[in-house]
Every structure is written in C-alpha cells, then in structure tokens.
LUMTI-688839 format. One line per field, with one value per residue: residue number from 1; residue in one letter; x, y, z of N, C-alpha, C in turn. Coordinates in pm, whole numbers, plus 50000, padded with zeros to 5 digits. Each point is the difference from the previous one (the first is absolute). Last residue first. Layout:
BEGIN
num = c(NUM, ...)
residuo = c(A, ...)
n_px = c(X, ...)
n_py = c(Y, ...)
n_pz = c(Z, ...)
ca_px = c(X, ...)
ca_py = c(Y, ...)
ca_pz = c(Z, ...)
c_px = c(X, ...)
c_py = c(Y, ...)
c_pz = c(Z, ...)
END
This chain:
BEGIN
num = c(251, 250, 249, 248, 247, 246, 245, 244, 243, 242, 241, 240, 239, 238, 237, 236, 235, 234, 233, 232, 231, 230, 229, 228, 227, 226, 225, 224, 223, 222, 221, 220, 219, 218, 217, 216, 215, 214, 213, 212, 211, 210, 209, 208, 207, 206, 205, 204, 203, 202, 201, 200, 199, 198, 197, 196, 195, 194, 193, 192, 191, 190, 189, 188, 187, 186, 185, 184, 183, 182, 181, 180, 179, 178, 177, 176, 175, 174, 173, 172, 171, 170, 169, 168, 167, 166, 165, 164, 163, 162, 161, 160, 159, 158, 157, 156, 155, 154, 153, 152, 151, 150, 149, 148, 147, 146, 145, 144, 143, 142, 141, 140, 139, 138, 137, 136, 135, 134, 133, 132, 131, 130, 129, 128, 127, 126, 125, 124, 123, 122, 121, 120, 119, 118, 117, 116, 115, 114, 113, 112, 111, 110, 109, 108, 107, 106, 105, 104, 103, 102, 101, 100, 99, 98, 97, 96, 95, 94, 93, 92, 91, 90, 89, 88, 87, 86, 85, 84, 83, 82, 81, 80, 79, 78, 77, 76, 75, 74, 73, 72, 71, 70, 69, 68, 67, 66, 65, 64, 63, 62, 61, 60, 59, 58, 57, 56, 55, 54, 53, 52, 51, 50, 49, 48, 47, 46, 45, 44, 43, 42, 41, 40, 39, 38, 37, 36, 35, 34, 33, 32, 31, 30, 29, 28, 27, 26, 25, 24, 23, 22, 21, 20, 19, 18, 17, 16, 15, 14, 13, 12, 11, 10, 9, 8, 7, 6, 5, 4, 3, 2, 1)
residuo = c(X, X, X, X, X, X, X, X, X, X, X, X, X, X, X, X, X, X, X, X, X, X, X, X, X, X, X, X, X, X, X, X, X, X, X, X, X, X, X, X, X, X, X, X, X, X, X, X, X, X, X, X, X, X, X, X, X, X, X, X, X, X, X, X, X, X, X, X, X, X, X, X, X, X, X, X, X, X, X, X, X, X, X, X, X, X, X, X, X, X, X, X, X, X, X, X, X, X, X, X, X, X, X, X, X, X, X, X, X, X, X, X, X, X, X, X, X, X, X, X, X, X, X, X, X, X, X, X, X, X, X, X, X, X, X, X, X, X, X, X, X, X, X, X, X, X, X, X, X, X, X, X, X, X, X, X, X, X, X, X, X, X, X, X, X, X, X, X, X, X, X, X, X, X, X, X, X, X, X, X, X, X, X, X, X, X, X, X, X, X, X, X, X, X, X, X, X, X, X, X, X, X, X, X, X, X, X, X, X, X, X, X, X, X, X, X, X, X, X, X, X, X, X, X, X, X, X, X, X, X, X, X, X, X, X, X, X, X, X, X, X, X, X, X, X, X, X, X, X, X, X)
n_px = c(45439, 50405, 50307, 50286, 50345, 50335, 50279, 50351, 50356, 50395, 50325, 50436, 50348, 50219, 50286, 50411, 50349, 50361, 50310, 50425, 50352, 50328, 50331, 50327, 50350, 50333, 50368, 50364, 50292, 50321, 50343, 50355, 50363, 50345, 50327, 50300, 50333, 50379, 50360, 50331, 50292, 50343, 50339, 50236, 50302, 50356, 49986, 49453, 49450, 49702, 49837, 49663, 49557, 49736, 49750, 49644, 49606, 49709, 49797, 49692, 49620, 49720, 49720, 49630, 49567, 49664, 49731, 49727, 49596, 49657, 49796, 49690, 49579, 49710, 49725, 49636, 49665, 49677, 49677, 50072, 50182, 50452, 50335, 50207, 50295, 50428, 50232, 50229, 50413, 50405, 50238, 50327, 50423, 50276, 50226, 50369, 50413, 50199, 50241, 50476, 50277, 50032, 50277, 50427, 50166, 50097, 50406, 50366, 50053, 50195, 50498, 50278, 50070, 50310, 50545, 50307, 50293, 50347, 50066, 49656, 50008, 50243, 49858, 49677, 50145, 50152, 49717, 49706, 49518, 49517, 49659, 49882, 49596, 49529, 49820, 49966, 49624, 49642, 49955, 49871, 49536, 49824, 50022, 49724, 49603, 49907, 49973, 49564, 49616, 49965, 49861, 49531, 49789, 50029, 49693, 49480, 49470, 49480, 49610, 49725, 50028, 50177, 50316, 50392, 50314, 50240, 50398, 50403, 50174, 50306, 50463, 50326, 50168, 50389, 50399, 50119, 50164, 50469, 50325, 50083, 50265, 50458, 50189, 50062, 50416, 50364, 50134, 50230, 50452, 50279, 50084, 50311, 50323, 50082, 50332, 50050, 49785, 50205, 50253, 49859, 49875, 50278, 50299, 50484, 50463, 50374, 50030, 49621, 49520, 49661, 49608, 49606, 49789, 49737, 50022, 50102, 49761, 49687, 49791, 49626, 49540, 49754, 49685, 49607, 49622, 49798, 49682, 49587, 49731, 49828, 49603, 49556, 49763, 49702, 49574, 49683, 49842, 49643, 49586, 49741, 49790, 49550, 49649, 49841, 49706, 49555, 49908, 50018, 49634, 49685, 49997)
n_py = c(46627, 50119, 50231, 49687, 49760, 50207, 50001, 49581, 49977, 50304, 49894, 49805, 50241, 50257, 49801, 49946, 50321, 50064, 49678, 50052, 50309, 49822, 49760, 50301, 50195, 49680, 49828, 50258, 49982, 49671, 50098, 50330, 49819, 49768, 50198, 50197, 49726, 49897, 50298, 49903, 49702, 50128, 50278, 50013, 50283, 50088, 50108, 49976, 50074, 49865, 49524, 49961, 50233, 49803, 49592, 50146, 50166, 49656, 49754, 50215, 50050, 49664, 49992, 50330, 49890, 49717, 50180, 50365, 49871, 49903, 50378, 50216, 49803, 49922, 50401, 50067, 49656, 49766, 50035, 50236, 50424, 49901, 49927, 50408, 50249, 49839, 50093, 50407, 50082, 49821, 50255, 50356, 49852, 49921, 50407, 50179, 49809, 50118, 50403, 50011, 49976, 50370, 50344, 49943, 50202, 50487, 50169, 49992, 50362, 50333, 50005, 50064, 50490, 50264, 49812, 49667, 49899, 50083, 50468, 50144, 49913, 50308, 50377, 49989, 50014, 50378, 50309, 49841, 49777, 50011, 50233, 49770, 49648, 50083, 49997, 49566, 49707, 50076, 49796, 49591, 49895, 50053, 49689, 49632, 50031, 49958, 49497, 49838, 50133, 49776, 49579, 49823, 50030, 49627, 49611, 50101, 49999, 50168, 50234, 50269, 50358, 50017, 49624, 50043, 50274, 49905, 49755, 50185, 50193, 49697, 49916, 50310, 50088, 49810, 50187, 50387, 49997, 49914, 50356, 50306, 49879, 50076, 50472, 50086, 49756, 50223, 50322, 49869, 49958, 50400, 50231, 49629, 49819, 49778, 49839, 49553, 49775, 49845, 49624, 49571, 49759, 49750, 49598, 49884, 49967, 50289, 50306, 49969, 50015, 49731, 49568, 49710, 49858, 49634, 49673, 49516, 49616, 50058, 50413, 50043, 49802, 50260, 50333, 49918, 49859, 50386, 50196, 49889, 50132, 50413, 50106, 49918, 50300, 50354, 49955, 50007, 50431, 50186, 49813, 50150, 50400, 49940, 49756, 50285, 50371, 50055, 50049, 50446, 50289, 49954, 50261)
n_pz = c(09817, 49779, 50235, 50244, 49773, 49878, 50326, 50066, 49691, 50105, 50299, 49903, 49861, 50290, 50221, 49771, 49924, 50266, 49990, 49623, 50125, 50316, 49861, 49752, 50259, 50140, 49733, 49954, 50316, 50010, 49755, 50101, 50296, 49813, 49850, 50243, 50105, 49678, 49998, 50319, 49888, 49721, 50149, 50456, 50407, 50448, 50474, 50167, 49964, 49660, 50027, 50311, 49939, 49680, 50167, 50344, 49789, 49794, 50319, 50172, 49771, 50050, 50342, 50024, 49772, 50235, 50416, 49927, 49778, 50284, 50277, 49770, 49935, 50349, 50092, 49745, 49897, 49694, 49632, 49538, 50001, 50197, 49688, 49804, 50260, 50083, 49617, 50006, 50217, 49778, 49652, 50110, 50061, 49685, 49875, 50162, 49841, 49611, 49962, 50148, 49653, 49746, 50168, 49899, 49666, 50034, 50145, 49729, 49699, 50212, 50060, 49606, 49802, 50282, 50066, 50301, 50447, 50423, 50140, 50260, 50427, 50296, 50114, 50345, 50489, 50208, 50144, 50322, 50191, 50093, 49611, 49610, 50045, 49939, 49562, 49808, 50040, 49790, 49567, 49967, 50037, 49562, 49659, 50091, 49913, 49541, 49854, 50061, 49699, 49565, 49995, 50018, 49659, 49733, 50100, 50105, 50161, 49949, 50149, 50392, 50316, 50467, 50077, 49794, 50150, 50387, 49945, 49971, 50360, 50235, 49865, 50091, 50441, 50148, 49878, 50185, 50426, 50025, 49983, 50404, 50343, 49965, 50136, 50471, 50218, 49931, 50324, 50358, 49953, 49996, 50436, 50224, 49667, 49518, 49675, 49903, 49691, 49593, 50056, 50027, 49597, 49723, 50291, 50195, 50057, 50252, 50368, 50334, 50315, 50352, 50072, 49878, 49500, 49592, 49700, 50164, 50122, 50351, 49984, 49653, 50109, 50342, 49847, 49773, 50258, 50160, 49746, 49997, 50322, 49981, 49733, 50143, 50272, 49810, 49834, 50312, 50137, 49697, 50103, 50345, 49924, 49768, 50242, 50296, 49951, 50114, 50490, 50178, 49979, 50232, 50423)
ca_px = c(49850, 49968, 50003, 49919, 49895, 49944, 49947, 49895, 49871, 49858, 49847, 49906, 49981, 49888, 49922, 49947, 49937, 49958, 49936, 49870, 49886, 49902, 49930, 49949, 49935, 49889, 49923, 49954, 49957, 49919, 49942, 49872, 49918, 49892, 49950, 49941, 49836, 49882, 49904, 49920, 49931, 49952, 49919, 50010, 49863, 50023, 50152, 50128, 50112, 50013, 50113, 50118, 50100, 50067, 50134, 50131, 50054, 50052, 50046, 50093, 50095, 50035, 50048, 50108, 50100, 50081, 50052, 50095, 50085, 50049, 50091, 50075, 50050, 50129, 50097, 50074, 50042, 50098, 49929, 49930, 49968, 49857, 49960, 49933, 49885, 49920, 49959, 49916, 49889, 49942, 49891, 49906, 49926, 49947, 49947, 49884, 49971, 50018, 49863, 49891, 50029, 49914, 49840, 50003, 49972, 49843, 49888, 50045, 49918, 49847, 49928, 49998, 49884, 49817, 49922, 49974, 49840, 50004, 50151, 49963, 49893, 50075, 50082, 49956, 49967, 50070, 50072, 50050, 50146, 50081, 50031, 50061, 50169, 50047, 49978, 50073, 50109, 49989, 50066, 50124, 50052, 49971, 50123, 50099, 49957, 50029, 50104, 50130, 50035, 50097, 50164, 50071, 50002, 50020, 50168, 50082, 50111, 50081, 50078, 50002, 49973, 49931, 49853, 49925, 49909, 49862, 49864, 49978, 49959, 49894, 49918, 49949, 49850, 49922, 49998, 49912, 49909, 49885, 50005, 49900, 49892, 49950, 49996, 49926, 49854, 50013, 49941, 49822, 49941, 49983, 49886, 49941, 50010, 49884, 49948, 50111, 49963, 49881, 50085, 49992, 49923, 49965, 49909, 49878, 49952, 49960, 50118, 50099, 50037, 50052, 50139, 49970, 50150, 50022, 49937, 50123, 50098, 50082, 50051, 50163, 50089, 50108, 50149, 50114, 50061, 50098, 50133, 50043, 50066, 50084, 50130, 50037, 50061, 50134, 50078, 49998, 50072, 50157, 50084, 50058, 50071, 50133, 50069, 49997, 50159, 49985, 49980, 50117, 50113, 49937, 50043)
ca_py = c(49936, 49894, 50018, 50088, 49917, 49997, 50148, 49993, 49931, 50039, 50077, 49874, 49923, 50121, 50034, 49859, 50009, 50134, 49956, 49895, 50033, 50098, 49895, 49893, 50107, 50080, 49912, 50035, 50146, 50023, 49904, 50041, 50084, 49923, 49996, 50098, 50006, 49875, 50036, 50109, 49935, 49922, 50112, 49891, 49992, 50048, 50010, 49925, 49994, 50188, 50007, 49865, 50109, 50096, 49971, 49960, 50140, 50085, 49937, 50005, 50086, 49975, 49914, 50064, 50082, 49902, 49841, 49960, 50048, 49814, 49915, 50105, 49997, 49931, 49953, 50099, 50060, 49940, 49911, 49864, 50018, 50060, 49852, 49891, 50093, 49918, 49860, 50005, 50064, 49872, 49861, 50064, 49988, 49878, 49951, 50054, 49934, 49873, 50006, 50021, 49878, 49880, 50002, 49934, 49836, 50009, 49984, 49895, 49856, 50060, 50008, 49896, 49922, 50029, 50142, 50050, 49923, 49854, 50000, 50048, 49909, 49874, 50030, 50036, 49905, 49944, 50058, 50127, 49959, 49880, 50052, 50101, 49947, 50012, 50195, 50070, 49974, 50134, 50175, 49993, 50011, 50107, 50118, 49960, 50041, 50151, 50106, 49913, 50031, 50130, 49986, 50012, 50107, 50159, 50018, 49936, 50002, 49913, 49981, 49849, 50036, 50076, 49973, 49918, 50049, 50066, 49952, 49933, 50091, 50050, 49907, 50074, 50080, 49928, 49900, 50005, 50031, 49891, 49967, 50079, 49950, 49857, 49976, 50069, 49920, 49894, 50042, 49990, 49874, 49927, 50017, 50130, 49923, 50033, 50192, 50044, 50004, 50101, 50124, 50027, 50123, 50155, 50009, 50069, 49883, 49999, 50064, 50011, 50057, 50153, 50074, 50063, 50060, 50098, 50100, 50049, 50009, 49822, 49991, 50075, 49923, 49894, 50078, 50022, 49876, 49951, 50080, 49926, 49850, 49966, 49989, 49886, 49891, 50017, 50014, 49894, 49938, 50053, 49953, 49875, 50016, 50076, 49893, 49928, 50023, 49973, 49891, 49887, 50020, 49877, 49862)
ca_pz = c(50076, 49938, 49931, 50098, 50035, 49880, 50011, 50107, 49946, 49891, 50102, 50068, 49881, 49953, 50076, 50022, 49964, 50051, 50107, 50001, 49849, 50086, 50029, 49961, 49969, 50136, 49977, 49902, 50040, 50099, 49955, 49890, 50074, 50094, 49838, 49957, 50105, 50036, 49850, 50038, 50123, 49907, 49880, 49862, 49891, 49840, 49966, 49991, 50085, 50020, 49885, 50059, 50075, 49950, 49925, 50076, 50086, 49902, 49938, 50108, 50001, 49863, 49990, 50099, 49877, 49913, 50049, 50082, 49952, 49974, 50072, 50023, 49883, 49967, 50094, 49947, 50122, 50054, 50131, 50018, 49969, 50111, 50061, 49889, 49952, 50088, 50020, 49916, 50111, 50070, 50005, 49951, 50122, 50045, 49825, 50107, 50175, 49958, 50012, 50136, 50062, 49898, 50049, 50102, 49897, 49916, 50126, 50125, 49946, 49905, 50113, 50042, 49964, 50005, 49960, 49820, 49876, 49997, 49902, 49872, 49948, 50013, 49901, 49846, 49942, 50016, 49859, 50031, 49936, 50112, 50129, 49961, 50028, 50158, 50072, 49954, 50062, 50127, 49988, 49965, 50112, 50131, 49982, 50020, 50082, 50012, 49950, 50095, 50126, 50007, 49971, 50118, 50053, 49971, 50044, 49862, 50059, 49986, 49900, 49925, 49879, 50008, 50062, 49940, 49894, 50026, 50060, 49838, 49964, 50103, 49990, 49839, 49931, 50046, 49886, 49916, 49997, 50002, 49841, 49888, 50025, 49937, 49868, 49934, 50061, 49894, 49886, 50036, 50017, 49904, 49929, 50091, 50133, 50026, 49980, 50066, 50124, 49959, 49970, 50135, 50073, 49946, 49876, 50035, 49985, 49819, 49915, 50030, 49864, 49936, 50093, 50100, 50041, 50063, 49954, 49968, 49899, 50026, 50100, 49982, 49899, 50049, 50042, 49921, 50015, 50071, 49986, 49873, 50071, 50121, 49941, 49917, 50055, 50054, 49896, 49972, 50124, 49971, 49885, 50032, 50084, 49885, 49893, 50061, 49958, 49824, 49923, 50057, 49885, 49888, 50023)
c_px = c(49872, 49860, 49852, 49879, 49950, 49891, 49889, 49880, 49941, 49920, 49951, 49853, 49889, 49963, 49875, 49872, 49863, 49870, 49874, 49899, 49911, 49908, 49850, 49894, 49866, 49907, 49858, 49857, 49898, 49887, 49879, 49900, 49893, 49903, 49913, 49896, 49942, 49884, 49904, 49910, 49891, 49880, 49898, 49892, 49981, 49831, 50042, 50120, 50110, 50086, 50035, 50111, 50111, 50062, 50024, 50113, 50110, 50057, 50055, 50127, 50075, 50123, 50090, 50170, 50101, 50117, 50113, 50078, 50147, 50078, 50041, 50132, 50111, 50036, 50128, 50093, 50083, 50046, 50128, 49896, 49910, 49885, 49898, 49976, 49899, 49880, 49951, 49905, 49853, 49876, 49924, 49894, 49869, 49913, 49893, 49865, 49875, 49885, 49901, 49904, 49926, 50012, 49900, 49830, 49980, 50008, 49856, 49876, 50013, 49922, 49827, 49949, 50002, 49901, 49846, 49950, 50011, 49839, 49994, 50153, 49997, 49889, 50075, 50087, 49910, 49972, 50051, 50042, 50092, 50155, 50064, 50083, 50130, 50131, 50088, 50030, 50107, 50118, 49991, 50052, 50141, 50034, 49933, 50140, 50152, 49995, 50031, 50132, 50079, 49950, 49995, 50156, 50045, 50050, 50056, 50184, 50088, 50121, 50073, 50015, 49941, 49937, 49940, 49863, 49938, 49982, 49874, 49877, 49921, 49869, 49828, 49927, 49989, 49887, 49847, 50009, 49922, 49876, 49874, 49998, 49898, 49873, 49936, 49912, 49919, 49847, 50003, 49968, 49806, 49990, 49997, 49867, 49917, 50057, 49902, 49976, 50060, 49949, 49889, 50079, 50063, 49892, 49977, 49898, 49858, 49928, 49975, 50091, 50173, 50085, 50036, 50137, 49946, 50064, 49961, 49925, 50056, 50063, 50103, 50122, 50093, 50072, 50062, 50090, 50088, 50052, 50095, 50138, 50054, 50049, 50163, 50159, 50073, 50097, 50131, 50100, 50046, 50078, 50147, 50040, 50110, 50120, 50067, 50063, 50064, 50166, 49990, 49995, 50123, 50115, 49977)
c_py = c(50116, 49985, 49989, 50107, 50109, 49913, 50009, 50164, 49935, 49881, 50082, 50106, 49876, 49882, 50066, 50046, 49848, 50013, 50125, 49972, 49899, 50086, 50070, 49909, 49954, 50130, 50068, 49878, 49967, 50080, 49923, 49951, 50028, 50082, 49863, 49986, 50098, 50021, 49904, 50049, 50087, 49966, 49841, 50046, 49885, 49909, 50049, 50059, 49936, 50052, 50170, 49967, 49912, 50110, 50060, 49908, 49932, 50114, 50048, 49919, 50007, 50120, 49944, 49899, 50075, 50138, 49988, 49951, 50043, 50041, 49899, 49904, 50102, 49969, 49899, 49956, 50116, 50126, 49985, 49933, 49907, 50030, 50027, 49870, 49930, 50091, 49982, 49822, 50005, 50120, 49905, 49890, 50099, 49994, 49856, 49976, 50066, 49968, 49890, 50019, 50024, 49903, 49946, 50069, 49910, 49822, 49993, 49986, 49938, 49859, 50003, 49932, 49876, 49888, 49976, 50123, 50063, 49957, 49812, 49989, 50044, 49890, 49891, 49979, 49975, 49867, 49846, 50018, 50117, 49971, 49934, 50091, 50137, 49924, 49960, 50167, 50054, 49900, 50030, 50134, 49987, 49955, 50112, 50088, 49962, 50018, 50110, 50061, 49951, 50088, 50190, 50013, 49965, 50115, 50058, 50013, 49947, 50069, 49894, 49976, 49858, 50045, 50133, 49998, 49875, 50069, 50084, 49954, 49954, 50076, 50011, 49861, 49972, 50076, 49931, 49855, 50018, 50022, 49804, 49885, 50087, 49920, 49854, 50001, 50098, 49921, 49922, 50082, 50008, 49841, 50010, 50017, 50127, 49989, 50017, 50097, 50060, 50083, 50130, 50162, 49990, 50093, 50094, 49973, 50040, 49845, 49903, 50044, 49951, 50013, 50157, 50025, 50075, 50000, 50168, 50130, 50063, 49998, 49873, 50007, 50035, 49882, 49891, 50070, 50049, 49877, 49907, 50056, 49995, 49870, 49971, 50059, 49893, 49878, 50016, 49978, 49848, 49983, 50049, 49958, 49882, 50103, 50083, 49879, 49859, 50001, 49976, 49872, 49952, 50047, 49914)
c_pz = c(50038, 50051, 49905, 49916, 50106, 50043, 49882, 49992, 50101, 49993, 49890, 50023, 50070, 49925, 49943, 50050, 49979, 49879, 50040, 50096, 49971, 49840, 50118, 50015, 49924, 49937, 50122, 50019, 49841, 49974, 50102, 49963, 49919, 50051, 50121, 49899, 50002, 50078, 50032, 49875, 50054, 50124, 50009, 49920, 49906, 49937, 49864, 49962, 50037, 50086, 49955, 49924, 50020, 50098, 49924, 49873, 50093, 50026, 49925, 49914, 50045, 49990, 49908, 50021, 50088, 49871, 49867, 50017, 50019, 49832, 49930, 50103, 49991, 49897, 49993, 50070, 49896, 50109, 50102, 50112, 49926, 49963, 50125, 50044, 49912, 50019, 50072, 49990, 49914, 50097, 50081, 49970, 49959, 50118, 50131, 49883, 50028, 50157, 49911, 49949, 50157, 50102, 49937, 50036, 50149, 49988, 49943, 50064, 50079, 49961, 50001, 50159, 50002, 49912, 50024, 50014, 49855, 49884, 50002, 49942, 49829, 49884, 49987, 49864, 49811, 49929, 49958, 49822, 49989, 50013, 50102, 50095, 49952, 50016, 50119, 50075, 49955, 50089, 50116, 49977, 50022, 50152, 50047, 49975, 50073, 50150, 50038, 49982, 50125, 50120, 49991, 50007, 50095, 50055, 49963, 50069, 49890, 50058, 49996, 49866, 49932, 49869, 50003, 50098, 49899, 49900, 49999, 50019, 49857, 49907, 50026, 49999, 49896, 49991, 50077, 49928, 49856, 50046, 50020, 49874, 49908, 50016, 49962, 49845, 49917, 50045, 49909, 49903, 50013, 49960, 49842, 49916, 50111, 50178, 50121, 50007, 50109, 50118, 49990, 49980, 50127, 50083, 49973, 49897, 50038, 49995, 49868, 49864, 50010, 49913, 49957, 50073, 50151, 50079, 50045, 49940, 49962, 49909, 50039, 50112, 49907, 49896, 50126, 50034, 49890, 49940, 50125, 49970, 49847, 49975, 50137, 49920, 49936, 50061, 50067, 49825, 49993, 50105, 49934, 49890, 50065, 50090, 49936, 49896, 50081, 49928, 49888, 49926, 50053, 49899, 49876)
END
C-alpha cells in the first residue's frame, strides 16, 4: 500500500499531462474545425485538400496499421524527450542545446524510418508504383526526409529542454509536478497554435509555397527560442545554489 502511494503523484501527474494535452488538442481541432481546415464530408472527384487525398488510401486494415505506425513513430519522438531528461537528472551534467538538438534530430529520423518499415507494408504494388513515378529520385527523397527530421528535431530539441528545466527548478525547491504541468499547459499552447496554421495552409486545394515556408520558419523559430530560453532556465537554478553550497562550504 505505501508503494501505492509513493507512485501515486508521478502517476497523476503524467495523467494530468495527458489531459491537458487532450483539451489542448481538442480546443485546436475545433478551431480548425470552425475554419475550414478540416474535411468531415467525403472524398469527392476533385477540389479536394492534398492530405484528405493522402488519407484516402488508408481505408480498412491498413487504416489501423498506419494508427500502428504512427503511434510507434510518437511514442519514440516522446521517449527521446523523456529519455534526454533522465539522463540529466541521473548524471547531472549540464543540459546543452546542442545536444539536446541533435538528439532530437536523430530521434526524430528514427522514428521517421520505423514509420516508414510499416507504412511500406500497408501499401499495395500498385499504389507504390503509382506514388513513386509522382517523386523525386532516392537521393532527393533521402535529404527531404533527413532536413524535415531537422525541423522535428527543432521541437523534441526544445522539449528535451524544457523537461530538463523543470528538472532543475525542482532541484531548486520548486514542485516537479507543477513544474511539468504548467509547462504543458503553456508550450502545449504555443504548439497547438503553431500545428493548426501549418496543417491549415498544408492542407489545401493548391499550397501557398510562400505562406507555408512562413510557418514553417515560425515554427523553428519558436521551437529554437523555447529551446534556449528552457537552456537558460535549466541552468539558473544550479548557478543560484553554487555559492549558496560554497558558503555552506565555507562555514
């Protein structure tokens, strides 16, 4: 029973993460929802947005294998943050953005390959062959996907940090707990934001290149500052408590 209780906050809490992202995903998908952004009629003969098309393929059990693929590929993007963390609080090394960027990066084109393995299988000859005579060659594909998993690992880069921060402010004195939620809360907020006006101009009829670069290049920029500003914060905490340690120390 005490080991009930001891799991008990770090159980509510990640429960309490969840939630927050939920409501945060729902209030952005009604606000794609109220602007057009998303498509709850059926596929019709033409005037269609690029992913609903996209989307279209996925029908039966290759529909629930894609759920598969996609819940593997955000499972790991959400360990490597995870994983970044606890080797800081477990080695206690500085948290350098750096690193946190290029494991973000690599965790990010790995999980862009095993989606790949399994999207591979789902898909007939047919379509294959159909898809591949409409793309570039291997090695432009290759970089396509090495420079979009920069640009995710811009995101899991930040979030690596911010888990790293509220690690470091606990370590201050400050709640883990809500320092983990009121992160949540506010960078869950910021994204939602930034994910419903590049799926909103992503999806569409005909693509506005210039508009969509824009938020794509908002997104980075974001992502990059959060990265940053969580580096800085992450290191405030330690930097405050040497020369509370040195006087200790001292005395």
């Amino acid at each position: 029973m005490d080991s009930m209780k001891q799991m008990a906050k770090p159980f509510f809490t990640l429960f309490g993460i969840a939630l927050i992202i939920a409501v945060i995903g729902r209030v952005g998908l009604a606000i794609m929802a109220a602007t057009g952004a998303l498509a709850f009629d059926y596929i019709s003969a033409s005037g269609v947005a690029i992913l609903d098309v996209i989307c279209s393929i996925l029908t039966g059990s290759a529909f629930v294998a894609f759920l598969f693929a996609a819940g593997l590929a955000l499972c790991l993007s959400t360990a490597g943050p995870v994983l970044y963390g606890y080797l800081f609080a477990k080695k206690g090394g500085p948290a350098r953005p750096l690193t946190a960027f290029l494991w973000g990066w690599a965790t990010a084109l790995m999980a862009i390959v095993c989606l790949l393995i399994v999207v591979s299988g789902i898909l007939s000859a047919v379509q294959v062959g159909s898809m591949s005579s409409k793309l570039p060659g291997a090695p432009v594909l290759v970089l396509a996907l090495v420079v979009f998993a920069a640009f995710l690992g811009t995101l899991l880069g930040a979030a690596s940090m911010v888990v790293c921060a509220c690690i470091a402010r606990a370590r201050a004195g400050h709640s883990l707990s809500a320092q983990l939620l009121a992160a949540t809360a506010l960078c869950g907020a910021v994204v939602m934001v930034l994910t419903v006006g590049t799926f909103a101009t992503l999806n569409s009829v005909a693509i506005n290149t210039t508009a969509l670069l824009a938020w794509f290049a908002a997104d980075v920029a974001v992502n990059l500052v959060v990265l940053f500003a969580a580096a800085r914060m992450a290191r405030a905490p330690r930097a405050a408590a040497a020369p509370a340690k040195a006087k200790a120390t001292a005395a």
